[in-house]
Every structure is written in structure tokens, then in C-alpha cells.
ZATIKOL-544247 format. One record per residue (C-alpha): x, y, z. Coordinates in pm, whole numbers, always signed. Example, Ala and Ser with C-alpha at 12.3 -4.5 7.8 and 13.67 -1.06 7.14 Angstrom:
<atoms>
ATOM       px       py       pz
ATOM    +1230     -450     +780
ATOM    +1367     -106     +714
</atoms>
This chain:
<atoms>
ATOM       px       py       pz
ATOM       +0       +0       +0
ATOM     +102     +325     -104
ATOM     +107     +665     +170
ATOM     +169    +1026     +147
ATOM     +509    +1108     +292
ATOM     +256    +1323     +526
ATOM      +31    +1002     +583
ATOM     +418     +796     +658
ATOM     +526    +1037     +941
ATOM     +186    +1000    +1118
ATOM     +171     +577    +1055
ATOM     +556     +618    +1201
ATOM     +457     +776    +1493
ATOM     +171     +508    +1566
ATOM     +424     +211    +1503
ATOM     +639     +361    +1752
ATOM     +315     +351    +1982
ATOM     +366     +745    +2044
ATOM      +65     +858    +2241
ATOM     +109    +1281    +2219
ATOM     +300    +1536    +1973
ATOM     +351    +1880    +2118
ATOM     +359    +2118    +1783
ATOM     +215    +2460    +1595
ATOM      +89    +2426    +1226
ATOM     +218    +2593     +935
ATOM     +227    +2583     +563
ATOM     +540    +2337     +506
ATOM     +396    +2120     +793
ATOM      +43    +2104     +658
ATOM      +21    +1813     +485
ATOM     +137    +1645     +794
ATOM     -156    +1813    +1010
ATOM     -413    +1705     +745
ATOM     -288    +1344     +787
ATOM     -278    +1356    +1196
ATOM     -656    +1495    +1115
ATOM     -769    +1162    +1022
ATOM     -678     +920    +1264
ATOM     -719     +937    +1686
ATOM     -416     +731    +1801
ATOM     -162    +1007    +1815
ATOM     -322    +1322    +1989
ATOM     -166    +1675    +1920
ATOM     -111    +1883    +2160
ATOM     -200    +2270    +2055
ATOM      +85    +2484    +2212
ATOM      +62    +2869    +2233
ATOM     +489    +2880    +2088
ATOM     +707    +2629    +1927
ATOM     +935    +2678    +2229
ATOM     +657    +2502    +2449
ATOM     +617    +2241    +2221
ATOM     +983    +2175    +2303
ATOM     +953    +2222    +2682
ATOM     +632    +2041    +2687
ATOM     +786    +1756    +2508
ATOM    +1129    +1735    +2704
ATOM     +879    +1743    +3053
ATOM     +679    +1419    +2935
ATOM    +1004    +1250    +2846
ATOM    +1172    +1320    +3189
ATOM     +863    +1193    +3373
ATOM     +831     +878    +3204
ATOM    +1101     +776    +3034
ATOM     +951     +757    +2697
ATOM    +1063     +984    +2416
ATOM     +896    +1300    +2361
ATOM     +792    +1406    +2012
ATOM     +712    +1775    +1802
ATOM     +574    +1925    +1516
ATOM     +698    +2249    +1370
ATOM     +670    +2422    +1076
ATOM     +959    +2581     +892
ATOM    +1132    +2885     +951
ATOM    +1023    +3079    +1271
ATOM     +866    +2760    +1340
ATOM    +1176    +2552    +1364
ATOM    +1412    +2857    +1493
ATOM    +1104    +2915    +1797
ATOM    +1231    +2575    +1939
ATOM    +1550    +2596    +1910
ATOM    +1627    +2672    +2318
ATOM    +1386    +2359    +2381
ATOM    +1622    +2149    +2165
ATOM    +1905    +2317    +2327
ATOM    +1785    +2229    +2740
ATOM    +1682    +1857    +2563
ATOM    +2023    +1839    +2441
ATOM    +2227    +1961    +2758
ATOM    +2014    +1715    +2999
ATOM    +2024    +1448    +2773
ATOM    +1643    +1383    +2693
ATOM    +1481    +1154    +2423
ATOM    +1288    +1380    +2189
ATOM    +1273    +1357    +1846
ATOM    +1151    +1706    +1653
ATOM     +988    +1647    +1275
ATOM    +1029    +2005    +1132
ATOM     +845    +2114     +782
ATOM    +1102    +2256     +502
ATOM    +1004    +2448     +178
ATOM    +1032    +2201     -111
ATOM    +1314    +2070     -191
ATOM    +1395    +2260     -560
ATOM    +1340    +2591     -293
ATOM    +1601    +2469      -64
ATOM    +1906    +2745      -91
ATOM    +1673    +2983     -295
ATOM    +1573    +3211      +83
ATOM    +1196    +3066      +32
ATOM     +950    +3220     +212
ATOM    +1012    +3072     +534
ATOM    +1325    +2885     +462
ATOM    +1625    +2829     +719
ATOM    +1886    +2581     +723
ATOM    +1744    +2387    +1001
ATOM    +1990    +2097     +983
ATOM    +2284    +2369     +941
ATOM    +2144    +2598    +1311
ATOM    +2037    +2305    +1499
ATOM    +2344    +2092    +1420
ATOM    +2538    +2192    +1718
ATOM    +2222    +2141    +1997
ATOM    +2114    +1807    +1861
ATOM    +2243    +1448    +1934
ATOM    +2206    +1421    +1534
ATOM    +1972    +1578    +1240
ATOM    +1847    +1461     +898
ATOM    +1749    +1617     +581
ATOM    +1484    +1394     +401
ATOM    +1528    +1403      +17
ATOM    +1382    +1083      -62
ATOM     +987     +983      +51
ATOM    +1127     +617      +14
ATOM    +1381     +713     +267
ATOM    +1120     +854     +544
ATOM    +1043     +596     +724
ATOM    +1360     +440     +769
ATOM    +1481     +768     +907
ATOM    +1204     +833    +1139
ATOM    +1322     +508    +1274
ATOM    +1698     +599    +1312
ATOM    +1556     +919    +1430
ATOM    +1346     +699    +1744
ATOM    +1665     +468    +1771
ATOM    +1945     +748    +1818
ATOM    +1740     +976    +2032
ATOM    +1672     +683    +2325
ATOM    +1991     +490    +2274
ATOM    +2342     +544    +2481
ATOM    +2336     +912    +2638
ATOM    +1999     +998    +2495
ATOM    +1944    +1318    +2326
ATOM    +1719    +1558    +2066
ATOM    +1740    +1408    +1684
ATOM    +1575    +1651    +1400
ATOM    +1436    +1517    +1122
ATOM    +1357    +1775     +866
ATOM    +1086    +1721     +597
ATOM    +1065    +1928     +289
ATOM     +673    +1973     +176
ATOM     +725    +1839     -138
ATOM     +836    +1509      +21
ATOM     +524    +1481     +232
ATOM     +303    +1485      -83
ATOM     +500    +1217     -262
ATOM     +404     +823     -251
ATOM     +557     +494     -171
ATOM     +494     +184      -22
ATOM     +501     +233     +362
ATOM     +748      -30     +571
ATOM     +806      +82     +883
ATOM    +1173     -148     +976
ATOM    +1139     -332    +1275
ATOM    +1498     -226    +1425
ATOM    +1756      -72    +1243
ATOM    +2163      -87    +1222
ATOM    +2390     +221    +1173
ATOM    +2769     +129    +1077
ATOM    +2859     +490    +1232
ATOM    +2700     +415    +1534
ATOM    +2737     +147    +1813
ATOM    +2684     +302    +2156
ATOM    +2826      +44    +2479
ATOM    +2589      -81    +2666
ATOM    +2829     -268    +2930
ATOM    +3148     -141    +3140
ATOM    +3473     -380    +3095
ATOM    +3485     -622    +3347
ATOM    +3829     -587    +3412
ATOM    +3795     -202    +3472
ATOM    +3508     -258    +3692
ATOM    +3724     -534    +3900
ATOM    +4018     -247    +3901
ATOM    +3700      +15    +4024
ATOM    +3600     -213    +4274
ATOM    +3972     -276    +4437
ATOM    +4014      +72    +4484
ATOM    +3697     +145    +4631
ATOM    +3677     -113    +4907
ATOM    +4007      +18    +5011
ATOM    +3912     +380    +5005
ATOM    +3911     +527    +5366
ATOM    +3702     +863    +5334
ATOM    +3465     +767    +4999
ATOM    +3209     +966    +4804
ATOM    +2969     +830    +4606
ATOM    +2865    +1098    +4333
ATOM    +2551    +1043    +4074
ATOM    +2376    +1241    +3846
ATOM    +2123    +1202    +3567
ATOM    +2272     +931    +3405
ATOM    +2147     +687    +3694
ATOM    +1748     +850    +3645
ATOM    +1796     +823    +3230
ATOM    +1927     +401    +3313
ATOM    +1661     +335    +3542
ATOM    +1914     +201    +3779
ATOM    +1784     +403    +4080
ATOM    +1729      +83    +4233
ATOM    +2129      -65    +4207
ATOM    +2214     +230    +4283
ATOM    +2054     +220    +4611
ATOM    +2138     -134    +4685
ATOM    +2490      -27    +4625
ATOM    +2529     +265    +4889
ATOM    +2390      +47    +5154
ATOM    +2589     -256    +5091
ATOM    +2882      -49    +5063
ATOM    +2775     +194    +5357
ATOM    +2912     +476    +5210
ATOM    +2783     +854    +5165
ATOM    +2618     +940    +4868
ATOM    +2514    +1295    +4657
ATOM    +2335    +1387    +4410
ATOM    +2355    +1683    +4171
ATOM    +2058    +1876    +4057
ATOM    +2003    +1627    +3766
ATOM    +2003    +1327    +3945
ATOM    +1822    +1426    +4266
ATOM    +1560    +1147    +4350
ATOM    +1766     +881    +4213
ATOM    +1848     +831    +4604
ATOM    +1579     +896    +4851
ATOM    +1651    +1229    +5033
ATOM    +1539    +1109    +5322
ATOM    +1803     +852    +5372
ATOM    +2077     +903    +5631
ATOM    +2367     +803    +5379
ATOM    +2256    +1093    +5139
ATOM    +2475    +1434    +5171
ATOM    +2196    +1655    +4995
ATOM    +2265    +1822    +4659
ATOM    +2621    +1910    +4611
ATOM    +2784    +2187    +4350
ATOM    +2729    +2571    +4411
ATOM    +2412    +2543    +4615
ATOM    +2495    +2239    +4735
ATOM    +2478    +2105    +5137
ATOM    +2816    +2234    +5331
ATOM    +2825    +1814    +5417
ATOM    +2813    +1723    +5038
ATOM    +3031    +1971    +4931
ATOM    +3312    +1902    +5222
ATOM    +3314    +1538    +5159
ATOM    +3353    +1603    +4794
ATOM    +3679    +1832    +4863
ATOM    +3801    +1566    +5114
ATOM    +3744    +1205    +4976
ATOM    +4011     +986    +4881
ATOM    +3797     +742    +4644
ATOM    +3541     +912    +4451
ATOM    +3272     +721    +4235
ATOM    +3108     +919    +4023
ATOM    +2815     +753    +3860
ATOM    +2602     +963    +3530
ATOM    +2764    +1255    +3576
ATOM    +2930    +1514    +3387
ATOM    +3174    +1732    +3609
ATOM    +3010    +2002    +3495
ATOM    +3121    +2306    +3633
ATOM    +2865    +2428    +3901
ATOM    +2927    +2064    +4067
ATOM    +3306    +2156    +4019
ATOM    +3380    +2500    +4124
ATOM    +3755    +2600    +4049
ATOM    +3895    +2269    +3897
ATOM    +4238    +2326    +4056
ATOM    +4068    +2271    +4387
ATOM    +3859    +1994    +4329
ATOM    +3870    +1685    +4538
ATOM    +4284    +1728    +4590
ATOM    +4311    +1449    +4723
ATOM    +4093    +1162    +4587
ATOM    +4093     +910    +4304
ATOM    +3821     +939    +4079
ATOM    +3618     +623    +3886
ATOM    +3419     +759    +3636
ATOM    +3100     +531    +3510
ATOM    +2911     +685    +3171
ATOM    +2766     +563    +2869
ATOM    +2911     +867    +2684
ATOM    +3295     +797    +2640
ATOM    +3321    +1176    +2553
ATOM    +3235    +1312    +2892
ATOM    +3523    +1063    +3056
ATOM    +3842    +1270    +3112
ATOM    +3671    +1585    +2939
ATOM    +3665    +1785    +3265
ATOM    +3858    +1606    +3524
ATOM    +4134    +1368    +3524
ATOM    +4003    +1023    +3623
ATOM    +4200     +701    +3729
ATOM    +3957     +435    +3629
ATOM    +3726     +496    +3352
ATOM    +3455     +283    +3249
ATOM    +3230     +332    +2956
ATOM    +2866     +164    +3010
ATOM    +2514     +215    +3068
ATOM    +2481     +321    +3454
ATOM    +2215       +2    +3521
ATOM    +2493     -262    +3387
ATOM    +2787     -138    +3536
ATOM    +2660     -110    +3909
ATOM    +2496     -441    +3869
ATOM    +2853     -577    +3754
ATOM    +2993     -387    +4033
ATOM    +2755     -533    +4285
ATOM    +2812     -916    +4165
ATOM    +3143     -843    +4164
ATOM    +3193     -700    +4532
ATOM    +2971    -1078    +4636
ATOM    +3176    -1271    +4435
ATOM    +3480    -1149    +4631
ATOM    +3334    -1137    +4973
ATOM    +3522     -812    +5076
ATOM    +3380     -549    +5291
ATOM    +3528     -190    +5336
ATOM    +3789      -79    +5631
ATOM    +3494      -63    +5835
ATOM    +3724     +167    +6117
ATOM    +3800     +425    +5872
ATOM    +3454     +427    +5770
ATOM    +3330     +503    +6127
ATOM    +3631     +788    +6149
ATOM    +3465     +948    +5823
ATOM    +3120     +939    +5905
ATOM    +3195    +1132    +6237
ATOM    +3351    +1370    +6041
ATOM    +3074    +1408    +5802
ATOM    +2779    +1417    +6092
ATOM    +3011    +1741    +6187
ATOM    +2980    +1888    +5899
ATOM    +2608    +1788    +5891
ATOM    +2557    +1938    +6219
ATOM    +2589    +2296    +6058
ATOM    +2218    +2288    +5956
ATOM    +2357    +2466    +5629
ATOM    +1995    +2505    +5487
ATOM    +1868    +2670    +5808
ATOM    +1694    +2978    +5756
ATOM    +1530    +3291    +5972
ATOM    +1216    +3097    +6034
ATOM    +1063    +3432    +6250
ATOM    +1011    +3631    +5983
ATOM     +700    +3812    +5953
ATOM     +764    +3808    +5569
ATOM     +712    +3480    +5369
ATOM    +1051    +3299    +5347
ATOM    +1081    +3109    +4981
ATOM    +1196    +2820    +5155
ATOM     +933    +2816    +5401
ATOM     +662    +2761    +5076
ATOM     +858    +2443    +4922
ATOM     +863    +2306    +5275
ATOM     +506    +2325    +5322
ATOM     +444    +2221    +5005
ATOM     +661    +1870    +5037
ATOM     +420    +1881    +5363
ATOM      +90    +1887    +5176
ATOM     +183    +1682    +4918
ATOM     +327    +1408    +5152
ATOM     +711    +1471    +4890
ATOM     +464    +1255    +4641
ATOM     +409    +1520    +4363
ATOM     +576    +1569    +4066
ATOM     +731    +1913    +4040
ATOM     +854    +2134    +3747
ATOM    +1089    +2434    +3784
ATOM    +1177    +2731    +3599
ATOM    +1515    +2873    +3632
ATOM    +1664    +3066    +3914
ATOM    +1669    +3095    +4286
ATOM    +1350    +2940    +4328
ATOM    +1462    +2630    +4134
ATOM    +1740    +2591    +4389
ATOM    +1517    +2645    +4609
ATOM    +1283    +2352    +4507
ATOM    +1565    +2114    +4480
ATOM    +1695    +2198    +4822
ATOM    +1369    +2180    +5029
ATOM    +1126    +1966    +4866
ATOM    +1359    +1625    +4936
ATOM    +1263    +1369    +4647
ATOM    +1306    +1026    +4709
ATOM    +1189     +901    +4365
ATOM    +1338     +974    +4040
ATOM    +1151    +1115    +3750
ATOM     +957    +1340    +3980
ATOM    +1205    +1660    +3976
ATOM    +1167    +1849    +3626
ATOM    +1427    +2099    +3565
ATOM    +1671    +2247    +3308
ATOM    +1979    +2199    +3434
ATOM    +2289    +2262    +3177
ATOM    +2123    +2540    +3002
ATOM    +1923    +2676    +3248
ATOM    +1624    +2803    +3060
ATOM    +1401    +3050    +3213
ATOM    +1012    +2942    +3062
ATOM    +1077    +2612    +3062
ATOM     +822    +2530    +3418
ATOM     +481    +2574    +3291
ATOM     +498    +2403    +2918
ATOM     +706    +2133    +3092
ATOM     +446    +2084    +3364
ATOM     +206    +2067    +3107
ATOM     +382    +1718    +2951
ATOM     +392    +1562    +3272
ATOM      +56    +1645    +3357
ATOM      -81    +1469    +3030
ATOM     +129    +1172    +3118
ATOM      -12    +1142    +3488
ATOM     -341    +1301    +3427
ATOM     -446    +1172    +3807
ATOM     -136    +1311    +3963
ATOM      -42    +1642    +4125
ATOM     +170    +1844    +3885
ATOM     +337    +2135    +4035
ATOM     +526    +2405    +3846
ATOM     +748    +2647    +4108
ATOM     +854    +2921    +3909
ATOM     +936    +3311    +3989
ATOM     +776    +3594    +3829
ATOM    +1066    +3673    +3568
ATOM    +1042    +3300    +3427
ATOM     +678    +3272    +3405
ATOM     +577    +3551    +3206
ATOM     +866    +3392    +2909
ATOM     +568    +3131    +2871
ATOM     +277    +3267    +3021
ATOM      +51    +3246    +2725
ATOM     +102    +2846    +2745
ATOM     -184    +2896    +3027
ATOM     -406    +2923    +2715
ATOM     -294    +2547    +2625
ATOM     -372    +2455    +2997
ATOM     -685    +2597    +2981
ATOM     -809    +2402    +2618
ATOM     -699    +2095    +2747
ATOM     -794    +2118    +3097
ATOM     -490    +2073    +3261
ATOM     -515    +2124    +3641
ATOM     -148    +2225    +3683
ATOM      -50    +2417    +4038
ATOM     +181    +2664    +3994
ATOM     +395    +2839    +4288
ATOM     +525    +3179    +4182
ATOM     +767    +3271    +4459
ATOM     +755    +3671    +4331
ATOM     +986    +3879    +4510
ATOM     +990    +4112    +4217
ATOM    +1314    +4061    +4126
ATOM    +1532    +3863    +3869
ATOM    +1651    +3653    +4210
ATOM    +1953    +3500    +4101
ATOM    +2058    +3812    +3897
ATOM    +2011    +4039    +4225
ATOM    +2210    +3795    +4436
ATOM    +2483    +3787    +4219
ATOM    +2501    +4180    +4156
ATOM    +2486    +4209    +4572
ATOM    +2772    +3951    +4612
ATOM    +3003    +4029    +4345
ATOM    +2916    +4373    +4175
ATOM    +2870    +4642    +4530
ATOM    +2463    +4596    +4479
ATOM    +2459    +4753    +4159
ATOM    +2099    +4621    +4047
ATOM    +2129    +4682    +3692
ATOM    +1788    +4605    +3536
ATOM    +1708    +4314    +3780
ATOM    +1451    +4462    +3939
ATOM    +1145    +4336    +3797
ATOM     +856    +4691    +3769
ATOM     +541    +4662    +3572
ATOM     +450    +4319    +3685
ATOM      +91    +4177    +3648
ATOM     -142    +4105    +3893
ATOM     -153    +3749    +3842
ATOM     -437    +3648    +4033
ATOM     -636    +3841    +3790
ATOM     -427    +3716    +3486
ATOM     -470    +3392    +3572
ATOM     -834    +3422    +3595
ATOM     -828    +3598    +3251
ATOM     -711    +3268    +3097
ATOM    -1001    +3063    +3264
ATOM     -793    +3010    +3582
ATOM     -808    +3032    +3949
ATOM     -601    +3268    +4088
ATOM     -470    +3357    +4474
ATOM     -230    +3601    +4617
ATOM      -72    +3526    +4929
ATOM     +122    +3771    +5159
ATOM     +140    +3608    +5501
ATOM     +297    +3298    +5613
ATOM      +47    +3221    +5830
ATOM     -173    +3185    +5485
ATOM     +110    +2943    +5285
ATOM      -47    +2632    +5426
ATOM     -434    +2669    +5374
ATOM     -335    +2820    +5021
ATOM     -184    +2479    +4913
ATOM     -416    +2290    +5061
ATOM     -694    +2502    +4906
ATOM     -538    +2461    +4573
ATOM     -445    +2134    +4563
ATOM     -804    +2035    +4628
ATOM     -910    +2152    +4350
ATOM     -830    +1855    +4106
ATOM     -984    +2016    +3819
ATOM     -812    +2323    +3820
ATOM     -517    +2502    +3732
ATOM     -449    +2731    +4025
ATOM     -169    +2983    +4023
ATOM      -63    +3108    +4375
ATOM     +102    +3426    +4360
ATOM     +329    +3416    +4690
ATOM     +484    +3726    +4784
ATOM     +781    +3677    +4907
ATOM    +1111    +3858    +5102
ATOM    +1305    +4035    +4863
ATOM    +1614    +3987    +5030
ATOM    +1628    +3645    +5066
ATOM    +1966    +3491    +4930
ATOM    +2010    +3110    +4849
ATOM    +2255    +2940    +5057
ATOM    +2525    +2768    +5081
ATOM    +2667    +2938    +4773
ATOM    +3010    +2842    +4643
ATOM    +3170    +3159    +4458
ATOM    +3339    +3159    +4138
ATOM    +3712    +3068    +4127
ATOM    +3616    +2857    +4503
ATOM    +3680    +2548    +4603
ATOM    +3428    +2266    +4719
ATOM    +3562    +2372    +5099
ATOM    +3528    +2731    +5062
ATOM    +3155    +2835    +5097
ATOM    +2913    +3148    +5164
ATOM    +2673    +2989    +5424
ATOM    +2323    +3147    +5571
ATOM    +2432    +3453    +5781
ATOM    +2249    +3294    +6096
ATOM    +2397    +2967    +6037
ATOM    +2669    +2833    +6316
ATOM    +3065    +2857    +6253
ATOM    +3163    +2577    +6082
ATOM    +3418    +2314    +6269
ATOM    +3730    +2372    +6272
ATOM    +3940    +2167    +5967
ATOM    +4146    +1868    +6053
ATOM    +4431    +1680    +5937
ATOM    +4369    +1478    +5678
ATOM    +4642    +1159    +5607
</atoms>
């Protein structure tokens, strides 16, 4: 049977049992829309911006593992979700993004709406194609699926000229597919992991260090298994929090620039460091000539690029997170060794000193609502069981400091390129993937209003997203950094002309609350989260002054942190052998 190249994409997307596609129509995309017109098994979602579609997209493939998909037209359409492609691509997401092109005997002519879309997304996508051939669609839609959720997953572009999507051939849709150029490892080397595994039961003050890579392997569970055989402490960076449960005893807290003062001291002081997913990016690092002096560092990740790119590492092992820490853990019971269980006790003392600090403590007196205050009460309300989205700033830090997840897939954040919109249309893919569970976005007044009009989506398709806008009328992270480092000069941080967003909200179709007293933070949540129905946007109104801590400066080390001012000296530093 012969399809449409339009009628292909669509029959693609069903045989690779996609259940939404987050897109905006246009002309070189509307043969494609006519054919999504006719069936019911893949529903569109109607975003407000191509950008959303993006966001929307990466959010339902953080929260369930499954790759997200768009539509865009070409031109403005393409170039609009460019800075979703770009957060998809630094955190590693599955998404795969089917952009329309003018015809092909228009390509290179500047047709009306014609960019190079292969040529400006090249450098933010794990890999793009140009289809030329309708007998080549289908096969490429399906190294498009296979590349994107393979290895260290990423974005793949497949662009589709509009000529192509009006052609005919016989639809076969392969059933796997081979690529000579690519062959991603799947399993670490066992004689690597044996050499891992010597030096780590003979480490005397170890760190266990994971990131994404653990959520994106679904190896939460090893990875848990290992820390408590092992007994050893354990962080997470922002990426990989929930992949251990915050609640546990062997878990340090976030470490990096806003990390815990425990974390971030037992990172600087380890001897044996394990670093599981991660990238060494450099808010985990700090100044690189002052990280971890004194430790020997086995580095676990699928992507052999990221192994040695930052930091120099001793044992490197290339493999999916899942395998190697299984191999690691048969391993360890095949040799019936246990750790130097004395200089184990030695280093936990140490680190329960360093815990004793109470670095997240905060004035808790105020008769102005503290920031952290609102993401405690709200891991209170929601018993830590929601899933929560965050936009980009000091509430995000925030978030991932107080609301303590102890599942993965459940935090929702741009991390490497830290893009401000990215809450709301984000929270709305997670929301259509758990329709019966609470979806909460915590943004900040400067990030919402980059995709405030996605409420308009919310409102079409009934989403009943909560979202906490911790408004202290200022670019937050902007104002911190101009009081720290440039003598409080608040160059266009401050945030004047802002909406009333109670009203706003109700505008869109919403339900809207301000709140200006923490004695009113608790009934507002519950209030809102009650109503299952119904977006709510609470409009909290917050201290101005408030500053996240512990903050690590530029050009610091892991040991050198700006705590809390109320928070207790810090013990004095030993001697380390």
C-alpha cells in the first residue's frame, strides 16, 4: 500500500506507539496536520509557541522515560524551538523534533520561510536529517526513534521538505535498524570494573557521586542497593536528585554551588570518589584546581566523551549506569570483601560534623514569607509525592533543596542550560502523562511571564497544573549575584510593571490567589491542591532579600563556601592523612 510522505510520518509515529506530539501548524507542515486529522491514536497537543512544544515535550520524556515528540513548521517555526532542543540536548532527553522545510527545488533559494534547520540546529542536537527521498522517510524516522533513546539519549531533527510529504511509496516501517557509524556500549569492561571495585573497598574517606545518568538508566534501584551494601555517603547533583531517597541518612543533599556544606566538604576531602552519570560540569566543580585534591576518581558513563573531558580520572569505564553497578555489585559478592569498616566510622563522624551545621537553616521568624518556608510546606501537603517542574533561578534551587525527592523522575528541571520558561509548558507534559497526579510548576515571576501564554494550552486541554510563583519582584539569582560580586549595583534586575496574576490567571479561565502572610502558605496549598480540576496559580509574595545558601563563589573550592548569615561557625578543619 502506497502513503503520502505526510500520511508515513503519522503511521511512524503510531508504530512507535507514540501517544502525544507537542507542535504549531504551518504551511510546510500542513500536509502532515491534514494526515494527523484523520486518525485518533496520536493526539496533538495545541501549544501557544514552538518553544513550548519543546519544553512540553522534554517534561513528558523526563517523567516517564519515553521519548517526547514535536511538530513544527519551517522557519520561525523551527528557529522558535530551538532553546527547547538546546535544554533537551544539555540534559540528555529523548525527543525527536519532525520540522516542515520548503520544497526541496526551494532549498538554498531564501523561500518564504526557509532556514537551514539541519545547518542551526546541528550543534544542539544528538544528530539531524534532511529527508530528500519519501522512500527514505520511514527508515529515518526510525533511526531518528533509535538514536534519540539509545546510549546518552538526546534531541534528533528530522527535517521534511513539503514536497516530500506529498509524494508516494509503499510504507514499511523497519522493525529495528543498524547504523555502521554508530554502536553506543551498553556494558562497562569487566576488568575495569574489577580495578574500580579494588580501589573502592580500600578507600578510607569515599564519596559516592551520581547524576542524571542513573534516572535516564533506570538504575535508581542498584544504585541504592549499592550505597547500603557499601555503607558509604552518597550525593546527588541537581540532575540526578531522587535517584536516592533524600530522606536517607547516607545521602549528603545536593552538592555543587548550592549544594549542602556536608556534600560539598566530603567532595573536597574524599580519597575514592565514584562518580556515577555525571558530567563534572562546572557548578558541581567550582575551580577545577581545587577539586577533590586528594581523591581518586572512577568515572562510570555511557558517553565515552564526557570521561576525562573535565577532570582527570584514574579508572574509567564506559557503560550504561544500570549494567555497570549491577557488575559492580556481583562483583563485590563474588569477592566477599567489605570496606575498612574503622576508617569508615572515622569518616562518618567527620561528616555528621559537617552535617551538624544545619547549612539550609533559615530565619524561620520572619514576619515576611521565606521562599523556603513555601517548598517546605508544600513537600508537607503533598506528603514529597508530587511531581514538580521548575523554571530557572533561585526558586529552582530552592525547590531542589527543600522539597527532598526520594523518587526519580519526579524533579523536572533544566539543568545545563538553564532556561528561564521552561516550568509551565514542561508541567504541562507531565501532567498529560499522569493526568491523576499532582503536577506542580514552582517558578518566579521573571520566568513565568517567558511562557505565560502556554496557560491558554492549559486551559483548552484542561490541565489542572499548580503553579507556585515565589515573586519577590526581582530577577533573584541576577540580584544575588550583583549584591555579592558587583557592590549591589541592580542593573535592570529589578522586575517593575508586573501583572497582577491572580487576575491574569483568571483571565485565561484560571483560578487565581495572592498570598502575603505565612500564616496563609499552608491553607493556600491545601486550598489549591483540592481543587483537582483546576489550574491554580498562587502568587506568593515573598522577602526580597532572601539569598540562596550555601553558595560556592566563582574561582572557590568545594571547601570554601558562603553559608546562611544565621547559620553556626563551621568546625574547625582537621588533618587529613
Amino acid at each position: 500500500m502506497e502513503l503520502t510522505g505526510a500520511d508515513i510520518v503519522v503511521r511512524c509515529l503510531q508504530d512507535e506507539g507514540i501517544e502525544y506530539i507537542f507542535g504549531y501548524p504551518g504551511g510546510a507542515a500542513l500536509h502532515i496536520y491534514d494526515a494527523l486529522y484523520t486518525q485518533e491514536k496520536v493526539k496533538h497537543i495545541l501549544v501557544r509557541h514552538e518553544q513550548a512544544a519543546a519544553h512540553a515535550a522534554d517534561g513528558y520524556a523526563r517523567a516517564t522515560g519515553k521519548p517526547g515528540v514535536v511538530l513544527v513548521t519551517s522557519g520561525p517555526g523551527v528557529t522558535n524551538a530551538v532553546t527547547g532542543i538546546a535544554t533537551a540536548y544539555m540534559d540528555s532527553i529523548p525527543m525527536v523534533v519532525i520540522s516542515g522545510q520548503v520544497p526541496t527545488h526551494l532549498i538554498g533559494d531564501d523561500a518564504f520561510q526557509e532556514v537551514d534547520a539541519v545547518g542551526i540546529t546541528r550543534p544542539c542536537v544528538k544528530h539531524n536529517f534532511l529527508v530528500k527521498d519519501v522512500k527514505d522517510l520511514a527508515s529515518t524516522i526510525k533511526k531518528a526513534f533509535y538514536v534519540a533513546t539509545t546510549g546518552r539519549p538526546g534531541p534528533v531533527l528530522v527535517d521534511v521538505p513539503k514536497d516530500i510529504t506529498a509524494h508516494k511509496t509503499e510504507y514499511i516501517y523497519p522493525k529495528s535498524v543498524a547504523m555502521r557509524s554508530y554502536a553506543p556500549v551498553s556494558k562497562g569492561h569487566p576488568k575495569q570494573v574489577k580495578r574500580a571495585l579494588e580501589i573502592l573497598l580500600s578507600a578510607k574517606r569515599p564519596m559516592i557521586y551520581t547524576g542524571g545518568g542513573i534516572i535516564m538508566a533506570e538504575a535508581q534501584s542498584e544504585l541504592r542497593e549499592l550505597v547500603r551494601t557499601l555503607g558509604y555517603p552518597c550525593t546527588n547533583t541537581l540532575m540526578g536528585l531522587g535517584s536516592y531517597p533524600a530522606d536517607d541518612p547516607m545521602f549528603l543533599g545536593m552538592l555543587g554551588m548550592h549544594g549542602t556544606y556536608e556534600a560539598n566538604m566530603a567532595m573536597h576531602d574524599c580519597d575514592v570518589m565514584l562518580a556515577i552519570g555525571a558530567r563534572f560540569d562546572d557548578r558541581i566543580t567550582g575551580d577545577l584546581a581545587k577539586f577533590s585534591p586528594y581523591s581518586k576518581i572512577i568515572h562510570v558513563d555511557v558517553d565515552p566523551s564526557s570521561i576525562g573531558k573535565n577532570v582527570r580520572v584514574d579508572v574509567p569505564i564506559v557503560g550504561d549506569a544500570k549494567s555497570v553497578v549491577t557488575e559492580l555489585l556481583n562483583q563485590m559478592k563474588a569477592a566477599d570483601r567489605k570496606p575498612d569498616e574503622a576508617a569508615l566510622k572515622k569518616w562518618w563522624k567527620q561528616i555528621e560534623e559537617w552535617r551538624s551545621i544545619k547549612s539550609l537553616e533559615y530565619d524561620r521568624t520572619s514576619e515576611l514569607i521565606k521562599p523556603q518556608f513555601v517548598l517546605e510546606k508544600l513537600h508537607e501537603v503533598t506528603a514529597g509525592d508530587a511531581y514538580v517542574t521548575s523554571d530557572v533561578g533561585q526558586h529552582q534551587m530552592w525547590a531542589a533543596q527543600y522539597y527532598g525527592f526520594n523518587q526519580p523522575r519526579r524533579w523536572i528541571n533544566s539543568g545545563g542550560l538553564g532556561t528561564m520558561g521552561f516550568g509551565l509548558p514542561a508541567a504541562m507534559g507531565v501532567q498529560l502523562a499522569f493526568p491523576d497526579s499532582p503536577v506542580v510548576c514552582v517558578t518566579g515571576e521573571a520566568s513565568i511571564i517567558m511562557c505565560i501564554q502556554e496557560l491558554s494550552t492549559c486551559r483548552q486541554y484542561d490541565l489542572p497544573i499548580k503553579i507556585v510563583n515565589l515573586n519577590n519582584r526581582y530577577m533573584g539569582m541576577v540580584r544575588q549575584w550583583q549584591e555579592f560580586f558587583y557592590d549591589r549595583r541592580y542593573s535592570h534586575s529589578y522586575m517593575d510593571a508586573l501583572p497582577d496574576f491572580e487576575a491574569l490567571a483568571k483571565a485565561f479561565g484560571h483560578s487565581g490567589m495572592r498570598i502575603e502572610k505565612p500564616g496563609d502558605v499552608e491553607g493556600a496549598l491545601r486550598e489549591a491542591l483540592a481543587m483537582k480540576d483546576r489550574l491554580v496559580f498562587m502568587d506568593f509574595i515573598t522577602d526580597q532579600t532572601e539569598n540562596v545558601y550555601p553558595m560556592i563563589a566563582a574561582g572557590s573550592g568545594h571547601n570554601q563556601m558562603h553559608l546562611h548569615p544565621g547559620t553556626g561557625e563551621p568546625p574547625e578543619e582537621r588533618e587529613l592523612a
